[in-house]
Backbone as CSV, one residue per row, in Angstrom:
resi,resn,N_x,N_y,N_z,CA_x,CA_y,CA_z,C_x,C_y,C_z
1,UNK,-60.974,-143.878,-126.426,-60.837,-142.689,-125.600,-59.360,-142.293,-125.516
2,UNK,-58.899,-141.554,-126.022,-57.307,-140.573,-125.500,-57.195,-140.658,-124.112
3,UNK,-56.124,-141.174,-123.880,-55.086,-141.276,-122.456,-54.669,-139.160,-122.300
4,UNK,-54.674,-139.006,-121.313,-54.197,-137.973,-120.244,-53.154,-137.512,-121.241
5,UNK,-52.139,-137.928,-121.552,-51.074,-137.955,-122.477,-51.165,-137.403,-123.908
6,UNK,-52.396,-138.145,-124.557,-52.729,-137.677,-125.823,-53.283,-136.671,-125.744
7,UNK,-54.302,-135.711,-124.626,-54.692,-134.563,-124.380,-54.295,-133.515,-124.390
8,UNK,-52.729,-134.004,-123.818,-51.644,-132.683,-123.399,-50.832,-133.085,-124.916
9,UNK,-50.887,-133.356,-125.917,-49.902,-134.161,-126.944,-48.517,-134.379,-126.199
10,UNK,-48.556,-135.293,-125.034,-47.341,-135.395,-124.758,-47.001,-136.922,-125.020
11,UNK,-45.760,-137.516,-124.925,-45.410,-139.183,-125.048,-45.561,-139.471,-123.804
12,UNK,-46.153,-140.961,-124.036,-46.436,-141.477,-122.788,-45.623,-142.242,-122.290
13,UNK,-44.869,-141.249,-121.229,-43.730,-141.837,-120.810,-43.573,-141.138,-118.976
14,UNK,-42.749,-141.947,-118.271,-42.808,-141.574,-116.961,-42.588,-139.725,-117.037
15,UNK,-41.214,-140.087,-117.257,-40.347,-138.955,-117.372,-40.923,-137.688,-118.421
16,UNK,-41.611,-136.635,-117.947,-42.448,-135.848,-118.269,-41.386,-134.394,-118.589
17,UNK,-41.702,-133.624,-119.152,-41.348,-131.917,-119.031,-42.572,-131.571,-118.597
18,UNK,-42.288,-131.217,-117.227,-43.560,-130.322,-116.672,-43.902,-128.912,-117.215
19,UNK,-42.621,-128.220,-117.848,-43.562,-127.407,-118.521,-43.791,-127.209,-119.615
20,UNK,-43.797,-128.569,-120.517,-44.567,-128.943,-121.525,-46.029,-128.912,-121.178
21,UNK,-46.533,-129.996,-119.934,-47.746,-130.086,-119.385,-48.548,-128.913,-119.221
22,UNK,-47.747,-127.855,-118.347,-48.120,-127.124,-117.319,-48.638,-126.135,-119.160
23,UNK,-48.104,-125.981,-120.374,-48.574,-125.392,-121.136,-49.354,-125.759,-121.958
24,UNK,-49.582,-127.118,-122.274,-50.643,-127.758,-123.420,-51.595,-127.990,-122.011
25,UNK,-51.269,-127.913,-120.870,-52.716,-127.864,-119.927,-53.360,-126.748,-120.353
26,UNK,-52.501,-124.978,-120.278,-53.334,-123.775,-120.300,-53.713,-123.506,-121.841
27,UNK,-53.726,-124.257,-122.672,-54.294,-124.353,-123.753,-55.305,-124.770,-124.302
28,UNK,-55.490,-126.000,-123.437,-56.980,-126.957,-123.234,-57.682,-126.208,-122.244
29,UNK,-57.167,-125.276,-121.647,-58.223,-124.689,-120.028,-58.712,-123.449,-120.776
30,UNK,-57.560,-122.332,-121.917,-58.434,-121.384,-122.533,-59.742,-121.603,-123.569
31,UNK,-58.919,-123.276,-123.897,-59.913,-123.672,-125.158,-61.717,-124.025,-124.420
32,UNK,-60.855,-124.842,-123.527,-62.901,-124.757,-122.884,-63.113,-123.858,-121.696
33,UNK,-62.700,-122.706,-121.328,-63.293,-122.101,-120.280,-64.811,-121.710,-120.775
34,UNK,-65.021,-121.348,-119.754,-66.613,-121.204,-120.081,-67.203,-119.688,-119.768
35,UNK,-65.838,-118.626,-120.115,-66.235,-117.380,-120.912,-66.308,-117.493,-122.170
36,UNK,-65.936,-118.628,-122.855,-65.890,-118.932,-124.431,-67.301,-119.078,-125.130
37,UNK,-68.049,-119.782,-123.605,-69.356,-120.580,-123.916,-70.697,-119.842,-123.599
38,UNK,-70.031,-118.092,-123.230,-70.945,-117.379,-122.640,-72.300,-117.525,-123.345
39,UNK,-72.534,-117.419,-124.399,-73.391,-117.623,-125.499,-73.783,-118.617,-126.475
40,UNK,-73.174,-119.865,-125.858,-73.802,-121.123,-126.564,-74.900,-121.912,-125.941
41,UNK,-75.317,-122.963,-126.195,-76.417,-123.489,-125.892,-75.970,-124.154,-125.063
42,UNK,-76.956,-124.520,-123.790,-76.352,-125.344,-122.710,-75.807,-126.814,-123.126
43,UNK,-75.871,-127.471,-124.469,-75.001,-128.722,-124.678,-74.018,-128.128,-124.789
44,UNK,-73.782,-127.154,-125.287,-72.201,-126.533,-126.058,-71.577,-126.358,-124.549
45,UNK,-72.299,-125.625,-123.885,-71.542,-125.438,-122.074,-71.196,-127.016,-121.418
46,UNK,-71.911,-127.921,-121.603,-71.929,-128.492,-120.828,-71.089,-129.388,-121.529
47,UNK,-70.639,-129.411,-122.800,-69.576,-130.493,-123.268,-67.945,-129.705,-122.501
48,UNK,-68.327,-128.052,-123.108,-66.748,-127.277,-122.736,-66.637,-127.810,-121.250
49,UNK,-67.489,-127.684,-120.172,-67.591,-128.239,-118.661,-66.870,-129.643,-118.640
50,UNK,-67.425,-130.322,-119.287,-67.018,-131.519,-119.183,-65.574,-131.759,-119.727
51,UNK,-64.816,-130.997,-120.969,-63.729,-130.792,-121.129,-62.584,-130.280,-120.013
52,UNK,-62.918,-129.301,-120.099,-62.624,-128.264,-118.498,-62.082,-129.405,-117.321
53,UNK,-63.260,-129.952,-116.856,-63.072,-131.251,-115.797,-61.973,-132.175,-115.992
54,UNK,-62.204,-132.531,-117.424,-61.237,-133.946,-117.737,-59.829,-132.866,-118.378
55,UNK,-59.397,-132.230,-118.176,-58.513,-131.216,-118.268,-57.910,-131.368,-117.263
56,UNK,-58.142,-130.729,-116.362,-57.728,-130.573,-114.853,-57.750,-131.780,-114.247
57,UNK,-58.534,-133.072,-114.173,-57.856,-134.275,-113.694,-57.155,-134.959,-114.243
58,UNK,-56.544,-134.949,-115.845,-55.545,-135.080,-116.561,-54.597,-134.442,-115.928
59,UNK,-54.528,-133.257,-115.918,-53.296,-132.586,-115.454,-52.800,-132.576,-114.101
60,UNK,-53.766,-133.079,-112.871,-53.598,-133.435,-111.425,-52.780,-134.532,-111.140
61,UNK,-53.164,-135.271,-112.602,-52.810,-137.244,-112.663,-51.341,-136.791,-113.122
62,UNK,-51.028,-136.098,-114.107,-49.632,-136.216,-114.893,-48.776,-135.410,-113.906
63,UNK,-49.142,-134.491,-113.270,-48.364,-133.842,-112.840,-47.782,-133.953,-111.062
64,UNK,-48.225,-134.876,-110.830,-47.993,-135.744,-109.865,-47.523,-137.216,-110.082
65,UNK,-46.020,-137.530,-109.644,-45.512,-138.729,-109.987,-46.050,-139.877,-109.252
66,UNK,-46.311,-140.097,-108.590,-47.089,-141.212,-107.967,-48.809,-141.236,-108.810
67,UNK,-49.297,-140.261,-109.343,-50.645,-140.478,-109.517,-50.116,-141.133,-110.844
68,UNK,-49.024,-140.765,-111.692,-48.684,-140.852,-113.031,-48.110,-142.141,-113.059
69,UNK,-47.316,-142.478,-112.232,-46.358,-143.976,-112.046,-48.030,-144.820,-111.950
70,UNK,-49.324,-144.830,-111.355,-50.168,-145.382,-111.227,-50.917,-145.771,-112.214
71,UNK,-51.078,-144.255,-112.977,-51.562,-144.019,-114.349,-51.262,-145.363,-115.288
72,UNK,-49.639,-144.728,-115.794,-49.186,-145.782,-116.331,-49.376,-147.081,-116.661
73,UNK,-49.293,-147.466,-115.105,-49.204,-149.007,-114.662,-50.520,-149.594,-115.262
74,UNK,-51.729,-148.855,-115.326,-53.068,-149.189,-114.932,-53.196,-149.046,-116.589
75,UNK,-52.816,-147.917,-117.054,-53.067,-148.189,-118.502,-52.321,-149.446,-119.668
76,UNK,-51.592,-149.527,-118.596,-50.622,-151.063,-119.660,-50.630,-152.319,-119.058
77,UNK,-52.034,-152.679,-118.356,-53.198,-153.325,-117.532,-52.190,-154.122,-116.405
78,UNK,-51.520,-153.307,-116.044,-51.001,-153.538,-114.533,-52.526,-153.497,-113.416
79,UNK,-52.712,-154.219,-112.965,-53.647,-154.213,-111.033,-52.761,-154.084,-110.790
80,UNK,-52.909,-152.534,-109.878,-51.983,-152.396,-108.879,-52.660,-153.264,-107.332
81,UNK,-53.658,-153.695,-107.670,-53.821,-154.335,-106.294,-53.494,-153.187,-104.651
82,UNK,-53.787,-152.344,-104.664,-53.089,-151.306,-103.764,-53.887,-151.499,-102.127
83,UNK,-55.231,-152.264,-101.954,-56.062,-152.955,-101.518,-55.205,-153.654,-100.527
84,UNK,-55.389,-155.059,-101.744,-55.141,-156.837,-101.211,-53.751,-157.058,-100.914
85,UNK,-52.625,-156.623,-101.911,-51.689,-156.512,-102.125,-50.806,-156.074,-101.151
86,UNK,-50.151,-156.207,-100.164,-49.624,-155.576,-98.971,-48.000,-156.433,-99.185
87,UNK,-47.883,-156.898,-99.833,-46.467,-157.349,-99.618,-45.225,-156.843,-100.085
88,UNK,-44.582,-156.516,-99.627,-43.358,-155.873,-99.567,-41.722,-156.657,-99.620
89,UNK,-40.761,-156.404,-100.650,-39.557,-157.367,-100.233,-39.002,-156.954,-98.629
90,UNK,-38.690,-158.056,-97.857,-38.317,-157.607,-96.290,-37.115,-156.295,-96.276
91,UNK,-36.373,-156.066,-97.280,-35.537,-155.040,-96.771,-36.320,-153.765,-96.669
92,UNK,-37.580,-153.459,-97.231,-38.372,-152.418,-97.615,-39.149,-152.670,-95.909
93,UNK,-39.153,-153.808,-95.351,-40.338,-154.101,-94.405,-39.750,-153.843,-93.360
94,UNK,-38.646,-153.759,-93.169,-37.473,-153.877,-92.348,-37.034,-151.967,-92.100
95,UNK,-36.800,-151.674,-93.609,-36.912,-149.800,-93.422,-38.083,-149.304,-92.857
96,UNK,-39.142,-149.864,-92.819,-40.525,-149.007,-92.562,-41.013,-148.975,-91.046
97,UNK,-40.040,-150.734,-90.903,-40.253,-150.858,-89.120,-39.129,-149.413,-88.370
98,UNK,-38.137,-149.702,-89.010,-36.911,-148.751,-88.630,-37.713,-146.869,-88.708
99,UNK,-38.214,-146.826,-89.204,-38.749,-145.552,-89.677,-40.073,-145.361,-88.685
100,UNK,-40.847,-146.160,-88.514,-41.937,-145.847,-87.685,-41.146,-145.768,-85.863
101,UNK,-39.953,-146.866,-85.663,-39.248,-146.740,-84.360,-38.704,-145.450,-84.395
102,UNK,-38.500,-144.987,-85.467,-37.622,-143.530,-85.160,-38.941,-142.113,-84.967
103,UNK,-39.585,-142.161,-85.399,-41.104,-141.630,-85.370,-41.584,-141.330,-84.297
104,UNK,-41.674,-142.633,-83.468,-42.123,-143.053,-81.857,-41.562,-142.680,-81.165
105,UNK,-39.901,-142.113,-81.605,-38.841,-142.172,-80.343,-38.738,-140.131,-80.306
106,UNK,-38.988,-139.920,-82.003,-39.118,-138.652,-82.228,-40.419,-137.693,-81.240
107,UNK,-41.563,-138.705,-82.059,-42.988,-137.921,-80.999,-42.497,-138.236,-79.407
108,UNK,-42.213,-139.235,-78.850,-41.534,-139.455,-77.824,-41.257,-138.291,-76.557
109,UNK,-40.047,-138.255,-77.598,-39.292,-137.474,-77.327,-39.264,-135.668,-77.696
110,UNK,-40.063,-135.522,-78.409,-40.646,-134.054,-78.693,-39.390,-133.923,-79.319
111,UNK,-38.353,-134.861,-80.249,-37.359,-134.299,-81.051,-37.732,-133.761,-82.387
112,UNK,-37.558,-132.266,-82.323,-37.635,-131.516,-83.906,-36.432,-132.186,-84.832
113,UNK,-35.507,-132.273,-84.203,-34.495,-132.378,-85.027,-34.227,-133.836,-85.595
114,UNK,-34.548,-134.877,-84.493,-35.134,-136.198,-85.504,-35.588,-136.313,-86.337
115,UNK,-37.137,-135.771,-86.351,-37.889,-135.293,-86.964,-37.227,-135.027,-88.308
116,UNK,-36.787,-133.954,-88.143,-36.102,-133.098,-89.475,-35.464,-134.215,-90.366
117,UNK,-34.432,-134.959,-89.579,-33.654,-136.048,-90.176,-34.563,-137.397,-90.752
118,UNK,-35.489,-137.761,-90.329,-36.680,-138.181,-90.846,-37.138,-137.884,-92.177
119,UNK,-37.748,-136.533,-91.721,-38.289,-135.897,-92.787,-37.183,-135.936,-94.169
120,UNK,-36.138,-135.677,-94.106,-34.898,-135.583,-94.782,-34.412,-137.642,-95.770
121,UNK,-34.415,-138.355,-94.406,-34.418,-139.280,-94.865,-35.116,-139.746,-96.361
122,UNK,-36.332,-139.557,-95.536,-38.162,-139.718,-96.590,-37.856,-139.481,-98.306
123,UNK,-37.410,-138.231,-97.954,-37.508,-137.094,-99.173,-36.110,-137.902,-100.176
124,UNK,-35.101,-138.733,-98.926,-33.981,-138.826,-100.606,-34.675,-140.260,-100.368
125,UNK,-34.995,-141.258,-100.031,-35.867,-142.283,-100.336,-36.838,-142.069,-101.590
126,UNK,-37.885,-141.003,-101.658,-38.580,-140.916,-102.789,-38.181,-140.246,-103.861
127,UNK,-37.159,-139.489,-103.498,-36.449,-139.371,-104.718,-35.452,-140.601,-105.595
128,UNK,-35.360,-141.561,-104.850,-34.396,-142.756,-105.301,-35.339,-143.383,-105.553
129,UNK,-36.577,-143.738,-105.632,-37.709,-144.380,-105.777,-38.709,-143.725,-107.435
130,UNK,-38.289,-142.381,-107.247,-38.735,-141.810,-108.607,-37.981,-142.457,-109.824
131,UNK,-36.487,-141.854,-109.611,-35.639,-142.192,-110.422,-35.506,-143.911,-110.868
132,UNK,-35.729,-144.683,-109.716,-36.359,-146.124,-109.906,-37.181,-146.201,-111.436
133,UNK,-38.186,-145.275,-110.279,-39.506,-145.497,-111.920,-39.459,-145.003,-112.611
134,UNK,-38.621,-144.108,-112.804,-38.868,-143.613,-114.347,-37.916,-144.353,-114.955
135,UNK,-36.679,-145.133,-114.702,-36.046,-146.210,-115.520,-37.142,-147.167,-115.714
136,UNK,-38.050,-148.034,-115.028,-38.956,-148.647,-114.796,-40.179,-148.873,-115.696
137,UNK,-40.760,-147.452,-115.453,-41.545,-146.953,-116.370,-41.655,-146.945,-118.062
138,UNK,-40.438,-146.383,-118.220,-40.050,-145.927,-119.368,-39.144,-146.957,-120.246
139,UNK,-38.892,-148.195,-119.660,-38.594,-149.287,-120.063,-39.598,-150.375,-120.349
140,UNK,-40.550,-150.015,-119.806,-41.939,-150.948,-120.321,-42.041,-152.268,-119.315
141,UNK,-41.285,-151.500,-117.663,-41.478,-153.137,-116.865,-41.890,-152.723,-116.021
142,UNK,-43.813,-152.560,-116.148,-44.320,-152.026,-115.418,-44.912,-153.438,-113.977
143,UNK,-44.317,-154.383,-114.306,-44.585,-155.338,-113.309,-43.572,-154.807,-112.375
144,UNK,-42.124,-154.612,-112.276,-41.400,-154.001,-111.196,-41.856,-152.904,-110.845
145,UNK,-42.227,-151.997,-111.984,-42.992,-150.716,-111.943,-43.946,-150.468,-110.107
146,UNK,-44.695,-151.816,-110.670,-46.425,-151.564,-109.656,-45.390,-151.878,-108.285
147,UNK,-44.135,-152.312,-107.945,-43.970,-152.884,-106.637,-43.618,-151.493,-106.164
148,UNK,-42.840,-150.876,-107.188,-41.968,-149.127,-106.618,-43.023,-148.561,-106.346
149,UNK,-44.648,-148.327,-107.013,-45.980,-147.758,-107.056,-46.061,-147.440,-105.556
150,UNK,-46.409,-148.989,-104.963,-46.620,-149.341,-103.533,-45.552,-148.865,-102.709
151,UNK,-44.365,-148.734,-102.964,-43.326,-147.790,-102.372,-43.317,-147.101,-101.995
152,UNK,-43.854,-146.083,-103.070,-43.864,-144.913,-103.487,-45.446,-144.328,-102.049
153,UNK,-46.012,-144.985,-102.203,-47.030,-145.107,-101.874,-47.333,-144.425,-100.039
154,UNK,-46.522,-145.598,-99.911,-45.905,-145.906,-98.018,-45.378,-144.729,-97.627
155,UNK,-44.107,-144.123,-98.670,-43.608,-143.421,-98.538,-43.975,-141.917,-98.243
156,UNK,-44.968,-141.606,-99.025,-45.698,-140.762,-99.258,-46.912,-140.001,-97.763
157,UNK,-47.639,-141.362,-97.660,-48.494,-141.698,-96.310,-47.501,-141.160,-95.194
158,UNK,-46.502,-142.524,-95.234,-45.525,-141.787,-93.871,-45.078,-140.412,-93.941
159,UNK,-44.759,-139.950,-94.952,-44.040,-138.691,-94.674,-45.350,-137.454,-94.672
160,UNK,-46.595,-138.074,-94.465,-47.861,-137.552,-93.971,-48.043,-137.606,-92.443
161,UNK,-47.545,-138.721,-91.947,-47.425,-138.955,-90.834,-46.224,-137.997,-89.757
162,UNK,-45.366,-138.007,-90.368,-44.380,-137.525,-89.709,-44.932,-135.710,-89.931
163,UNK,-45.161,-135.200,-91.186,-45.820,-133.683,-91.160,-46.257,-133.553,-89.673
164,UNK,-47.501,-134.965,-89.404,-48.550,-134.653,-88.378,-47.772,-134.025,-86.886
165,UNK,-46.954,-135.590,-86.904,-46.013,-135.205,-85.774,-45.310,-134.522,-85.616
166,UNK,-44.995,-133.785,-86.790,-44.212,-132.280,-86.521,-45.320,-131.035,-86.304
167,UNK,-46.597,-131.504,-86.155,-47.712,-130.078,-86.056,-47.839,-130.297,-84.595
168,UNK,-47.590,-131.467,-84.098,-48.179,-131.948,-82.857,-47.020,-131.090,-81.852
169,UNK,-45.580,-131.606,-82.112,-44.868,-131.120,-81.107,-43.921,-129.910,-81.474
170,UNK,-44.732,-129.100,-82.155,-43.991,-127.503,-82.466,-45.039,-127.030,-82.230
């Protein structure tokens, strides 16, 4: 079966040109839309359908770095274990305690502007966490790889969390 990668003919590598993707995607989406199939037999529809589908969750997976850092991992038979797996090196365990106290003190305190600095924090965290993986990635050490994954991961969630608490007290 072709990897996500071989679909879009791109190299399978972290570090992507999105609008490489974003165009060998609308190439595979004209090739099976299903004004093409107006007049074929329902196998012929229902293979282009099924193209169509695995199109668009190819392109959901690549074009999102965390789904893709996962991708990866999973295709070069990394378990990410994302489950069982909860362990973290303490300086990472240690930021997340620090980050949820500032959270608490933010909702708390109905501070926007914590908040903001939060939010701000988050954002150059996962950006230093990308750039992680795509050295990571793209070096073929996807065992350090899967720990940034779970990083990446936390990171992501929390700065879901903090959105919330910014809907709550604005």
């Amino acid at each position: 079966m072709k990897t996500h990668f071989d679909l879009f003919h791109l190299p399978q590598r972290f570090a992507i040109d999105l609008a490489a993707l974003d165009s060998a995607y609308h190439e595979v989406q004209n090739q099976t839309h299903p004004d093409k199939f107006a007049n074929a037999g329902s196998a012929e529809k229902r293979v282009a359908m099924q193209w169509a589908t695995r199109a668009n969750e190819a392109y959901q997976t690549l074009k999102n770095p965390l789904a893709r850092a996962k991708y990866l991992c999973e295709l070069n038979g990394i378990d990410l274990q994302t489950e069982s797996n909860t362990a973290m090196p303490p300086a990472f365990l240690m930021q997340q305690m620090e980050w949820r106290e500032a959270l608490d003190d933010a909702r708390a305190a109905k501070d926007v502007g914590a908040l903001e600095n939060l939010e701000a924090e988050l954002k150059s965290a996962r950006t230093a966490e990308i750039a992680q993986l795509t050295q990571q990635l793209d070096a073929s050490d996807f065992v350090q790889a899967s720990q940034g994954v779970r990083r990446m991961m936390f990171i992501e969630k929390f700065e879901e969390d903090v959105a919330h608490v910014f809907d709550l007290v604005t």
